[in-house]
N, C-alpha and C positions, 0 to 999 in steps of 0.2 A: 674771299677765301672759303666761304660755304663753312660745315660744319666741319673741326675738329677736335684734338687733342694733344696735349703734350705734357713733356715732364718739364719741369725746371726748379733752380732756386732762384724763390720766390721770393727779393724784400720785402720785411713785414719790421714794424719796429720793435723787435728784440735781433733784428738780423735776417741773412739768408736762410729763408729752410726749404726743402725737398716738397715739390707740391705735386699731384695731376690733375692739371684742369683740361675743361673740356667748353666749345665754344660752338656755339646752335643760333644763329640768324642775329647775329650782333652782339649775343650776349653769355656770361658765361653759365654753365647751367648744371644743376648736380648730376645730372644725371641723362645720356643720350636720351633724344628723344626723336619724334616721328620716324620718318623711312630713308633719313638723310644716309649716305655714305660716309663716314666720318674718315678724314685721313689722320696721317701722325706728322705732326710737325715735328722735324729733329733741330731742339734748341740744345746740342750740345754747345759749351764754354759761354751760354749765355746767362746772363740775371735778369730777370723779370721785373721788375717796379712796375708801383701804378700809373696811368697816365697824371700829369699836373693839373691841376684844376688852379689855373692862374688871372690875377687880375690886371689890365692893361695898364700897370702903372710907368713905367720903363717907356712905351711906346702906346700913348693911346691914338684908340680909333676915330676918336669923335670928330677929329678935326683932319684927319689922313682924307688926301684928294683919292687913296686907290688902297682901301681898307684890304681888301683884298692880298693886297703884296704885304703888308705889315704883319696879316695872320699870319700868312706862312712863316715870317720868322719864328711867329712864338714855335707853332709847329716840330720845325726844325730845334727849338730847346725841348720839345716832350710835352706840349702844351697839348691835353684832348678837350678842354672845356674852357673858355674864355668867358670873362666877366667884363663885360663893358662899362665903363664908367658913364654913367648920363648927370649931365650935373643939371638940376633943375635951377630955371631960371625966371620963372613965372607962377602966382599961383592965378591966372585967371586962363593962360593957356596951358598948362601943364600937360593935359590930355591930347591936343592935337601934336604939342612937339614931341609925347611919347612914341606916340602913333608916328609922325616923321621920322622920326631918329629909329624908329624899328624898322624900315622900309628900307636902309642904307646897308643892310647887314646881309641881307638876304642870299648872298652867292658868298657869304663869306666860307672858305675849305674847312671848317672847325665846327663842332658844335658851342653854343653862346647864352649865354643870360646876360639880359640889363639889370645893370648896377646902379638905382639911383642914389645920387648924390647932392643931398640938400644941407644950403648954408642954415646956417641956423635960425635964423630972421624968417626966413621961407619955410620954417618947421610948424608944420599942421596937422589934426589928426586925421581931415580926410586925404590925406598925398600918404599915412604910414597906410591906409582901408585900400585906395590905391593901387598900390605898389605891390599888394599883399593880394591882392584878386588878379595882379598880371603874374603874378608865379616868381617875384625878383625871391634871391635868395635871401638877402640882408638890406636896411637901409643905413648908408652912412650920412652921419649928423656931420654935416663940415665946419669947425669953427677956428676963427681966428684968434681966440682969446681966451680965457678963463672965466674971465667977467660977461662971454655972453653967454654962458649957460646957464647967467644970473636971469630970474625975473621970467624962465618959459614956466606955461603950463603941463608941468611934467603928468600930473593928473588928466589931462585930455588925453595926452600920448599913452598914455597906460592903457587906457580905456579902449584905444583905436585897435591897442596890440591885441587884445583879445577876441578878435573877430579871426584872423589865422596863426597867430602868433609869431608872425614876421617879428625876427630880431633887429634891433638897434647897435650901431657902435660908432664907435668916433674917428674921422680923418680930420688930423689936427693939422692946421693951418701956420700955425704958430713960430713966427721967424726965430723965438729966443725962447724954447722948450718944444720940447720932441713929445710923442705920447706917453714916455714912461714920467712925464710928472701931468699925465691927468688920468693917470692908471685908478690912483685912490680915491680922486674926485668922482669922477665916473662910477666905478663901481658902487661910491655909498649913494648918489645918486639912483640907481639901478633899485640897489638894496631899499632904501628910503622908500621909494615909488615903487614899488614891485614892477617895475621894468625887466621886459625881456630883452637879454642882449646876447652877442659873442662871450664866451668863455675868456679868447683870447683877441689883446687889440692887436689888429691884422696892419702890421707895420710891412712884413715881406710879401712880396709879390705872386707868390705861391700860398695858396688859402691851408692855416694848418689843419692837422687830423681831425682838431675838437669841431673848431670853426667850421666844417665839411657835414657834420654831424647836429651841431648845433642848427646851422641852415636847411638841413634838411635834405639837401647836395646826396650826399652822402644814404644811403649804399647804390645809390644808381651811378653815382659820377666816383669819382676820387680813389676805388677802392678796385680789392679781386675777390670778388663775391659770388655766387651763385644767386641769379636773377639780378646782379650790375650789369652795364653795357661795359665790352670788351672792349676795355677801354686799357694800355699797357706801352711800356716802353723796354726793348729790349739793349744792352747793356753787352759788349763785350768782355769778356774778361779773358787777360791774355795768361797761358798757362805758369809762366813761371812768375807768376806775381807771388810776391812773398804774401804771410800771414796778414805780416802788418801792414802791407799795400791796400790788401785787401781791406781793412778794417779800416781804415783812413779811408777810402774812397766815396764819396757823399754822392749818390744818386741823384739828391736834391737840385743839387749843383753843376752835376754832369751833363755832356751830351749825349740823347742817346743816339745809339748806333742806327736803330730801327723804333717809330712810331709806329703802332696801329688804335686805329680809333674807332669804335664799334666793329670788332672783327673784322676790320680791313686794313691792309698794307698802307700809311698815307707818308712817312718817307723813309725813304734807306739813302744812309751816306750823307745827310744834309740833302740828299735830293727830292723832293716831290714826286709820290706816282699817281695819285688819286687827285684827280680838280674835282671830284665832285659837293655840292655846296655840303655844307652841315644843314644843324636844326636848331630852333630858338629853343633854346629849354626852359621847362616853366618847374617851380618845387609845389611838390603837392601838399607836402605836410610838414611843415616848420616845427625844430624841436624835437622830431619826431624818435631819430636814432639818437641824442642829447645824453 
């Protein structure tokens, strides 16, 4: 779509508001720049939202024969940045099966980060030093119990954090409690150990605003920023929808009508128009927008 510009109402979390953005080689920018011809997008009856910055829990990739066909579903829900789930499973090969398991992704239609995900027994500080020089946004601590976050050395992990300050959080395992009873554990753990974590423990599948922030994700992904990638999902809204329609409508939740992802059309209708692959994305600075 080259460079342009448009009007629209734009969600933002207090609601719709009246915006002009403008879009320059993928991304959106304050202000025109070089000798582009800018056109005017006409987004009349549409709403604007960010693109999703979503993590494969619904449908992971790790084990899909045709990773490829799975992306495009997220896609088709408003997905512009996918989180791969990698669950480590070795600490004496860890490095080649990153290296592996990054080689699988490579034509996937979306842009992508790996998600590593280590059981807790396998929690070391040189896998947090890691994780944190390959660009992963977050690392999740995976445990099946209460009682095994008994007995780590949380004092090495602290230590490891301060080399990029990759955050920590918890995916609870736990067949007889959910994460909201190790909300408090957690945190005075964190507090205790000056550990760096998530703000929020990421139960939905869509990474919240803070978490986007905290990771460091954020303002290149997740957001409508000047100097983010245009990154966006557009939203029909049909004219005689009442007030309260309106206001009950969850973007979140929604399909959108139209994906674009770095300034490009990738589907209208549930359709695909774009096969071209994405890009592994790396965060540069953890914490950084926090």
């Amino acid at each position: 779509m080259g460079a342009y510009w448009f009007q629209a109402d734009v969600e933002e979390d207090t609601g719709p508001v009246f915006r002009e953005l403008t879009v320059c080689e993928g991304k959106f920018v304050r202000d025109r720049i070089g000798s582009h011809r800018y056109k005017n997008l006409v987004l009349d009856n549409f709403v604007v939202a960010p693109g999703h910055v979503m993590i494969d829990t619904q449908e992971p990739l790790a084990d899909c024969v045709l990773p490829e066909k799975t992306a495009e579903n997220y896609i088709k829900r408003g997905c512009t940045l996918l989180l791969i789930q990698h669950l480590v499973t070795s600490l004496r090969h860890y490095r080649e099966h990153y290296d592996h398991f990054l080689q699988k992704f490579k034509q996937l239609p979306l842009d992508y980060m790996i998600l590593p995900v280590v059981p807790v027994k396998w929690l070391r500080p040189e896998l947090i030093r890691f994780f944190a020089r390959k660009g992963s946004p977050f690392l999740c601590i995976e445990v099946q119990s209460r009682e095994e976050l008994e007995g780590v050395c949380w004092e090495w992990l602290t230590q490891a954090q301060a080399y990029k300050r990759i955050p920590l959080t918890l995916f609870v395992k736990d067949t007889e409690n959910t994460s909201n009873n190790y909300s408090e554990l957690w945190s005075s753990l964190c507090e205790q150990y000056g550990m760096i974590k998530l703000t929020d423990m990421q139960d939905d599948e869509v990474v919240s605003a803070q978490n986007l922030r905290d990771s460091g994700i954020f303002p290149n992904k997740g957001g409508i920023l000047p100097g983010g990638q245009a990154d966006y999902n557009l939203y029909w809204i049909q004219t005689d929808r009442t007030f309260d329609e309106h206001e009950k409508f969850r973007y979140h939740n929604a399909v959108p009508d139209v994906t674009i992802m770095n300034g490009q059309v990738r589907q209208v209708n549930q359709n695909l128009t774009d096969p071209q692959p994405g890009t592994h994305i790396k965060v540069k600075i953890h914490k950084h927008f926090a």
